[in-house]
Legacy VTK file of the C-alpha trace (Angstrom):
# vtk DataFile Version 3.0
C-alpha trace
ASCII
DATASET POLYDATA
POINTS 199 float
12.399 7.583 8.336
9.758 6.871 5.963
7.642 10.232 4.597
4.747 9.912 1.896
3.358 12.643 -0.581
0.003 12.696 -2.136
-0.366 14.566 -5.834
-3.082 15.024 -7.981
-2.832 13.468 -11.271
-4.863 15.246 -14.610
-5.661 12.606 -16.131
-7.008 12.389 -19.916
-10.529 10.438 -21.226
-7.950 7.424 -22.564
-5.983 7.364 -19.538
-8.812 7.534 -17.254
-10.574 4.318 -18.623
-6.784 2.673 -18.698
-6.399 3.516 -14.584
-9.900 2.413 -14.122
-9.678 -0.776 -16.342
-6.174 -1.435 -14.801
-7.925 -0.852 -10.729
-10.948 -3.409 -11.444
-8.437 -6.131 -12.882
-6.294 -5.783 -9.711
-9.686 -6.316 -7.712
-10.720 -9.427 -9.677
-6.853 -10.394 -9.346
-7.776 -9.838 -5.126
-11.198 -11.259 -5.495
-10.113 -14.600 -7.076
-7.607 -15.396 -4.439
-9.690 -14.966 -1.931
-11.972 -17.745 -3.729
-9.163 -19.708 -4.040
-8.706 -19.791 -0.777
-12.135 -19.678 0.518
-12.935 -22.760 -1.666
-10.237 -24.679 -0.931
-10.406 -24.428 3.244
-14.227 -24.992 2.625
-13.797 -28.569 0.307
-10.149 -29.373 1.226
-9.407 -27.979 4.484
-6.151 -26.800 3.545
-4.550 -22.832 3.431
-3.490 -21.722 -0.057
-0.765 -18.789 0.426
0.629 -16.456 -1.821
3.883 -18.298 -3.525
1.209 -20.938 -4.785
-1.234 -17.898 -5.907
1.636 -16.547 -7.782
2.622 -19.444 -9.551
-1.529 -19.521 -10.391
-1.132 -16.240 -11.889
1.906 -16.538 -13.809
-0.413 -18.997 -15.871
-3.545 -17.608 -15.516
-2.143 -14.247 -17.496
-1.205 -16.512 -20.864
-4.769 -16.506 -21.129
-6.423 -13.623 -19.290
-5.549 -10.338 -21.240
-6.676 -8.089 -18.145
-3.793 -9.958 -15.607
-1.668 -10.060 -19.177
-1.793 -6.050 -18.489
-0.985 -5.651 -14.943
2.393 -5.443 -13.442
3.935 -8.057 -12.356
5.129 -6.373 -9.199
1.854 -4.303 -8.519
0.102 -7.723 -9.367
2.522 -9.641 -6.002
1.751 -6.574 -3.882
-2.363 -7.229 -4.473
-1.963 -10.742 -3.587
0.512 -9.799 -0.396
-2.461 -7.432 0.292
-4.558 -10.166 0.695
-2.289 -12.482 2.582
-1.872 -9.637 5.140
-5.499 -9.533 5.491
-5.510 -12.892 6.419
-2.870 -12.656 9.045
-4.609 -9.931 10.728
-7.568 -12.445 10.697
-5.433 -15.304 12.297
-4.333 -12.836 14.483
-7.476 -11.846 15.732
-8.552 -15.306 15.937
-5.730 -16.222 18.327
-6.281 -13.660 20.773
-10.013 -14.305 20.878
-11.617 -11.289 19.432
-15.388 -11.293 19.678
-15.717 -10.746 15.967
-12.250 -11.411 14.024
-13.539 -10.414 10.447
-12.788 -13.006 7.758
-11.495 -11.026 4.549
-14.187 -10.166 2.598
-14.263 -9.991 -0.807
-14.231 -6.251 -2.431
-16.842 -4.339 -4.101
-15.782 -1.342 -6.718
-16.552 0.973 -4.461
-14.326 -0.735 -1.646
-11.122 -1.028 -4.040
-9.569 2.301 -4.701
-5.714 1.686 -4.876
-3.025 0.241 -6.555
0.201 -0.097 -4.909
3.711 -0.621 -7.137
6.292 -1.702 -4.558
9.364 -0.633 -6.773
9.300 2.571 -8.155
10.890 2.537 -11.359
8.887 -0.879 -12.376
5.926 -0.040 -14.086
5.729 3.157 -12.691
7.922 6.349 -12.530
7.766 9.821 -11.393
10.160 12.346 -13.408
9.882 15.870 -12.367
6.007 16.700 -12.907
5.236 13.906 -14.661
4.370 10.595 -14.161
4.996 7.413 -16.785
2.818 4.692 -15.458
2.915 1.404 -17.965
0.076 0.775 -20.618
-1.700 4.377 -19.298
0.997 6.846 -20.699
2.461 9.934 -19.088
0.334 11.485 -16.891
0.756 15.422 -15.519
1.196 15.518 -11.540
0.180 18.968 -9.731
3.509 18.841 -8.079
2.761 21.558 -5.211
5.955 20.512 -3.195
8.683 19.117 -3.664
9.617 15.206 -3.390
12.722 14.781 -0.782
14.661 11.464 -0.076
14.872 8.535 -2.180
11.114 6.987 -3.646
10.659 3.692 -2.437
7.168 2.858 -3.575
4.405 4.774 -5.318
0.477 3.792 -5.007
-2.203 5.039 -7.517
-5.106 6.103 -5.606
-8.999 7.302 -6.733
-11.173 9.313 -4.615
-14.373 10.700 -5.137
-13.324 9.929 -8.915
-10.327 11.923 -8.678
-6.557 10.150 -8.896
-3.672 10.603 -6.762
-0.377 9.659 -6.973
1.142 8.557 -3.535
4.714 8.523 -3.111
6.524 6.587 -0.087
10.167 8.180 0.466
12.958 7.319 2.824
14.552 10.023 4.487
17.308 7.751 5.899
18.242 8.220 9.413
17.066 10.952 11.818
20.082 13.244 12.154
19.737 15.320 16.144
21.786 17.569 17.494
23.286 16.698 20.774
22.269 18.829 23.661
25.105 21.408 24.435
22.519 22.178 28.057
23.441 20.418 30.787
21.479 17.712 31.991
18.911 17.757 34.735
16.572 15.046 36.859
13.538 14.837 37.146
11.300 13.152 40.291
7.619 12.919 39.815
6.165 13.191 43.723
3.108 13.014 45.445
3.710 16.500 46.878
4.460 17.874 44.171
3.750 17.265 41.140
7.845 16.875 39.577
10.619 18.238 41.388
13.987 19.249 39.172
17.447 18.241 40.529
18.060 22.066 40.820
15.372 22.365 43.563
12.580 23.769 41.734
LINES 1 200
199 0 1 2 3 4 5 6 7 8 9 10 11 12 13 14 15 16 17 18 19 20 21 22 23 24 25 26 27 28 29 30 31 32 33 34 35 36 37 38 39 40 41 42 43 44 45 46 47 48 49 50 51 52 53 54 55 56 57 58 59 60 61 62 63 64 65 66 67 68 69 70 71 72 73 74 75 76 77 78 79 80 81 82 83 84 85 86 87 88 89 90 91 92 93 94 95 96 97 98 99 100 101 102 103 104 105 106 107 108 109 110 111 112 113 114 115 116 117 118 119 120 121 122 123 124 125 126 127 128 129 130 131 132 133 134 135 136 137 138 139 140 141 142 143 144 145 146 147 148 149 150 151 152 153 154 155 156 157 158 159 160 161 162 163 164 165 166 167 168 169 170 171 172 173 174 175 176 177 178 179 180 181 182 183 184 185 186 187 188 189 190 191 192 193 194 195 196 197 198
């Protein structure tokens, strides 16, 4: 069973402008797929997906310095963003929605998270703190505690706030078998459910 927790981070004036430089080059990053893939269905009329979008980026960071900066595994999960968005579109498509919604590129105030699918890789929360690479440690209002094991954490502004979003998994659902013996149930026309003991 998976469980999230949301935290409020305190964030500093230099780590502030870091999370907000670091959020606009992960939208570019999204935004420049999406042309990629826009331009080449409109001139070509062939799909680009993600393994050839990574391969773009792997070279397009030796000379970008803002994709130079990002994660490499936060920088996969905004591209896998994208390709889900376009699945959902397909998907849409094939079942004949009235209005499928081609992915549409993102404005500022329509990009507000970063997601790091491997906690410990770029990003790691220890006790009330949280190390996030090329921002610093960053204090977390840690009102409960974190239980299970953290599978991925998301960085998250809103209203011009950030939160910290942790995804843990529980493991399995552990229930206690019924020591009550069992009883049947009929729903009737009659009545409205009728018990195997007659009531």
């Amino acid at each position: 069973m998976r469980r999230a927790y949301r935290y409020r981070l305190f964030v500093n004036a230099n780590q502030e402008r870091e999370l907000g430089v670091m959020l606009e080059s992960h939208r570019r990053l999204y935004n420049a797929c999406l042309e990629q893939r826009k331009v080449a269905y409109e001139n070509e009329r062939r799909s680009v997906r993600y393994p050839e979008q990574w391969v773009w980026f792997k070279t397009e960071r030796v000379v970008n310095q803002y994709f130079d900066r990002l994660n490499a595994g936060s920088a996969q999960a905004t591209m896998r963003r994208l390709e889900k968005a376009f699945a959902r579109f397909f998907h849409r498509v094939e079942v004949k929605t009235a209005k499928p919604g081609y992915p549409r590129f993102k404005t500022k105030d329509h990009f507000n998270s970063i997601e790091f699918p491997s906690h410990g890789d770029g990003v790691r929360l220890i006790g009330n703190r949280l190390r996030i690479q090329y921002v610093g440690i960053v204090r977390v209002r840690l009102h409960r505690p974190v239980k299970g094991l953290i599978k991925t954490i998301t960085l998250k502004r809103v209203s011009g706030k950030w939160y910290v979003i942790a995804s843990c998994d529980l493991g399995d659902v552990q229930t206690k078998p019924s020591v009550l013996p069992a009883v049947g149930i009929d729903v009737g026309l009659e009545a409205f459910l009728t018990t195997s003991e007659g009531q």
